[in-house]
C-alpha positions in Angstrom: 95.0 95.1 102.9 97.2 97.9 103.9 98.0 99.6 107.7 97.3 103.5 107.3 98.2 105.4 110.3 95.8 108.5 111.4 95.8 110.9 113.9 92.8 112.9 115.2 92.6 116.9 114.6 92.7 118.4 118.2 89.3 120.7 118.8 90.3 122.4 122.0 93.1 124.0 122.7 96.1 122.2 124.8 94.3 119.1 123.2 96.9 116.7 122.5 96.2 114.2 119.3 95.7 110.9 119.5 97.4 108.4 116.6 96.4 105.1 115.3 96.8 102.7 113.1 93.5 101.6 110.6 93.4 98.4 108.3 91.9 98.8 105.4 91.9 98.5 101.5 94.2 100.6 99.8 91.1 100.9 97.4 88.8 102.5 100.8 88.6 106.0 101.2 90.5 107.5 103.7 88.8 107.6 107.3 87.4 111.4 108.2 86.7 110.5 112.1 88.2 108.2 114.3 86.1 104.9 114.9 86.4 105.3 118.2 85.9 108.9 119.8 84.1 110.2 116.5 87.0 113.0 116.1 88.3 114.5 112.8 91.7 112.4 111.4 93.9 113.0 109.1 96.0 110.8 107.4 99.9 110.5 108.7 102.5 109.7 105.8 105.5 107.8 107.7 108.5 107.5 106.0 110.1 104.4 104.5 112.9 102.3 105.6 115.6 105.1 105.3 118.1 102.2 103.5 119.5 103.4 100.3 122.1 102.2 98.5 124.9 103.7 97.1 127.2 102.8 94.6 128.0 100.0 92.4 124.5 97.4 92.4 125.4 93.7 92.1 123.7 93.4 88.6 125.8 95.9 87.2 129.2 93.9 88.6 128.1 91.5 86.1 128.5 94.6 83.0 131.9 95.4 82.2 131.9 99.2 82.2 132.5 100.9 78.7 136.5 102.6 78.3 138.0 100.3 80.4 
């Protein structure tokens, strides 16, 4: 099961949106209104954990490197 987060689709003007977070199988279709209020949602794509690596990776330590 994955954790999806939506966010309704303001209707009124000044509205402010409201976000939360939905259970369900990745194989479910996405959700179209909120459970709760019955509003329009849309799905919210966060971003992943921002850690990338740069440089040499341990695996390759173990490879001498060619022309050395």
């Amino acid at each position: 099961m994955a954790t999806y987060v939506y966010e309704t689709i303001p209707q009124k003007k000044g509205q402010k949106p409201k976000r939360f977070e939905y259970v369900q199988k990745m194989s479910d279709p996405a959700l179209t209104h909120d459970p709760e209020s019955g509003l329009p949602v849309k799905r919210i794509i966060i971003g992943g954990s921002g850690n990338i690596m740069r440089g040499m990776s341990i695996l390759s330590m173990n490879n001498p490197r060619k022309g050395r």
